[in-house]
Every structure is written in structure tokens, then in C-alpha cells.
C-alpha positions as a Markdown table, in Angstrom:
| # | Residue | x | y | z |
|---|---|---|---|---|
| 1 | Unk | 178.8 | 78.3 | 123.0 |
| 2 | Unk | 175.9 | 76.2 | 123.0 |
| 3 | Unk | 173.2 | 75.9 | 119.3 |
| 4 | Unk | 169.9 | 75.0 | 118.8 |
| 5 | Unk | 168.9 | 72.8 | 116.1 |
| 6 | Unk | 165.3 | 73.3 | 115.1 |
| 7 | Unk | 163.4 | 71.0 | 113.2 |
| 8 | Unk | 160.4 | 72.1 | 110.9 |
| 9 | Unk | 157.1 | 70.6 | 110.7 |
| 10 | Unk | 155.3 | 71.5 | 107.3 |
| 11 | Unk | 152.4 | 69.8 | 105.1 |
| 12 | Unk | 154.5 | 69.5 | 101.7 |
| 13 | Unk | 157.0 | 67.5 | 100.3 |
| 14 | Unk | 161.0 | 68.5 | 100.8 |
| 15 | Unk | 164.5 | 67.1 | 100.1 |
| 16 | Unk | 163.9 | 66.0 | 104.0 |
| 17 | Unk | 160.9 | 64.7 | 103.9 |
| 18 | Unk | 157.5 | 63.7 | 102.4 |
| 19 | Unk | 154.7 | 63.9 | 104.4 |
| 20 | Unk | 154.2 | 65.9 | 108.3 |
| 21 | Unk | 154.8 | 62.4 | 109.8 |
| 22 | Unk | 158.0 | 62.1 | 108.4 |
| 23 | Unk | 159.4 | 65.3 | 109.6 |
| 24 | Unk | 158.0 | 64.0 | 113.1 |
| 25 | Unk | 159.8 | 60.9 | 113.1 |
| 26 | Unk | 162.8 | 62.5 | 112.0 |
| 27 | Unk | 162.8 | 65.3 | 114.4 |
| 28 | Unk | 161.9 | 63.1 | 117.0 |
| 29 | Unk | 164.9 | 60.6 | 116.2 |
| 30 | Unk | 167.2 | 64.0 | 116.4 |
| 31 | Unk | 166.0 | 65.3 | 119.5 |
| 32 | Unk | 166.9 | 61.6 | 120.8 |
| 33 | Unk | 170.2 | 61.6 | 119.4 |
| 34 | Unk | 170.7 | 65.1 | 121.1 |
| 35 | Unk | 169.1 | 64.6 | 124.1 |
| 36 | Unk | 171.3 | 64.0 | 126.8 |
| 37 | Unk | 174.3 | 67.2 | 124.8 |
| 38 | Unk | 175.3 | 69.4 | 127.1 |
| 39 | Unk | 175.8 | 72.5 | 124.6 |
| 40 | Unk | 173.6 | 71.0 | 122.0 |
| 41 | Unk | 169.3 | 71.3 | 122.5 |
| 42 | Unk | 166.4 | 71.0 | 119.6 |
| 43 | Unk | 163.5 | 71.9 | 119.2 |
| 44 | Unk | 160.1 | 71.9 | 116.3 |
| 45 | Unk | 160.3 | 75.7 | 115.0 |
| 46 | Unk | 157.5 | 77.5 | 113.1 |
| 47 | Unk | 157.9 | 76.5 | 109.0 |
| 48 | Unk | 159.7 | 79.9 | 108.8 |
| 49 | Unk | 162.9 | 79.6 | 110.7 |
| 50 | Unk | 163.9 | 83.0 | 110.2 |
| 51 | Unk | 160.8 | 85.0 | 111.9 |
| 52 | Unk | 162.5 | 83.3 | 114.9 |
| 53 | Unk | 165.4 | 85.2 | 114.7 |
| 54 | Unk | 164.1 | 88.3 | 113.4 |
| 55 | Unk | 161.3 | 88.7 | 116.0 |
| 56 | Unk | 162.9 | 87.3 | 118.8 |
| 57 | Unk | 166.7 | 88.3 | 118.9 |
| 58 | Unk | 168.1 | 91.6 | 118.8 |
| 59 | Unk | 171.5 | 91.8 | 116.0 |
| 60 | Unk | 173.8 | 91.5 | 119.2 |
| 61 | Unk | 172.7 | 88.0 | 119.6 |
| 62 | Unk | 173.6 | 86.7 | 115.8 |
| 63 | Unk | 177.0 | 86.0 | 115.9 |
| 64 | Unk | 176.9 | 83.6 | 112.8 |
| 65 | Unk | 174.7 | 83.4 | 109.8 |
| 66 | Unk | 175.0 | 80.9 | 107.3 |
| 67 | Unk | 172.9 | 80.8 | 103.9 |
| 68 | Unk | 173.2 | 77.8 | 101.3 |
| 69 | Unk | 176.7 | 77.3 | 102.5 |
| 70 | Unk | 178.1 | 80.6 | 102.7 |
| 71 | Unk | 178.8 | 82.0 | 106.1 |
| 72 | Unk | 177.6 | 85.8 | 105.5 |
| 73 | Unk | 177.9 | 86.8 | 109.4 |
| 74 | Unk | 180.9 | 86.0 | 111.3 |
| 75 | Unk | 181.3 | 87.2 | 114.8 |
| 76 | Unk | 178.8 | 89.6 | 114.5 |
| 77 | Unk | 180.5 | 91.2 | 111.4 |
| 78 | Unk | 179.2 | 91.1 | 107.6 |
| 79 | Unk | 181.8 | 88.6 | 105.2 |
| 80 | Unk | 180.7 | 89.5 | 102.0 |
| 81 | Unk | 179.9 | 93.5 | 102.3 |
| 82 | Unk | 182.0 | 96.1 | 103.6 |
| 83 | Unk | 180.2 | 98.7 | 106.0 |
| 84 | Unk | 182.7 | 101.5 | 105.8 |
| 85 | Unk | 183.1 | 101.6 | 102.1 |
| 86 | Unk | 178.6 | 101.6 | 102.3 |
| 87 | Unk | 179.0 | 103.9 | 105.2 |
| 88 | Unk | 181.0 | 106.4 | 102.8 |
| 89 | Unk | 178.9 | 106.0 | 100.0 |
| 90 | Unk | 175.9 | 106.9 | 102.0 |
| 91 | Unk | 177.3 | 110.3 | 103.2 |
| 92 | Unk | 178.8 | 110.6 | 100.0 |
| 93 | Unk | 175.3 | 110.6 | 98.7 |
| 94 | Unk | 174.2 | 112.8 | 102.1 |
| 95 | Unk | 176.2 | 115.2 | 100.6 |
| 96 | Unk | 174.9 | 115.1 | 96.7 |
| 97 | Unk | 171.6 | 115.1 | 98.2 |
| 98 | Unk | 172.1 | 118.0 | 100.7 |
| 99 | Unk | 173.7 | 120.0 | 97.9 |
| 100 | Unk | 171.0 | 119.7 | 95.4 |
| 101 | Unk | 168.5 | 120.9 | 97.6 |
């Protein structure tokens, strides 16, 4: 397995950084640090991370997604949600729908 670490480049103040030149230096020292990884390369992505991987990767590629701390995809699969009790549901409500009409 091998990740990409992207590093953003915006005009306001962050946690991370004050100022665009800032978030330069910084990626800049991480792409050094990570330069010579053989499973490990980095990169300056767009301010919004997830257009990336929305636009450019098809849901067989995600094989982990972690928000805020809380891994939410794992192996491909959804931790937190349950897709046969939603799959159910939704016929369930195929069926109260198909009925009423």
C-alpha cells in the first residue's frame, strides 16, 4: 500500500499555518522529509482536498476514509451505517410507495 500526503496551499489563517508562505515552507520541509519513502509521496492539492477524490477516483479506489478521527470507510465498507438494514428500508419503502399508487 503506498499514501499520498497532500499539503494545502490557501490565503487564510489555519491551526497549520498563518500566511501562503507558511504552508509553503511547511509542505516543502514535508515533501523533504518524505522524499526519498518508498511507499510514501506528497504533493500541494487544491484548498479542497475532497474534489480530488470525488472527481478523480471511482468508490473502488477508497479503501479508507477518515473524518475528524473517526474512520467511517474501512476496506471499502461503511463503519458507522449498515447497508442491508438501508437496503431493506428502501424496498420496504419501494413497496409503501408502489402500493399507494
Amino acid at each position: 500500500m503506498t499514501s499520498s500526503i497532500e499539503e494545502h496551499l490557501v490565503d487564510f489563517s489555519t491551526r497549520f499555518a498563518d500566511a501562503p508562505e507558511e504552508y509553503l515552507r511547511k509542505g516543502l520541509a514535508l515533501h523533504d522529509h518524505y522524499h526519498d519513502h518508498a511507499l510514501i509521496r506528497t504533493a500541494f492539492a487544491p484548498h479542497a482536498t475532497y474534489s480530488v477524490i470525488v472527481y478523480a477516483a471511482g468508490r473502488d479506489q477508497v479503501r479508507q476514509v477518515w473524518v475528524v478521527g473517526r474512520h467511517l470507510i474501512r476496506d471499502g465498507e461503511p463503519t458507522t451505517l449498515d447497508p442491508a438494514a438501508i437496503l431493506d428500508e428502501a424496498r420496504e419503502w419501494g413497496a409503501r410507495i408502489a402500493a399507494a399508487n
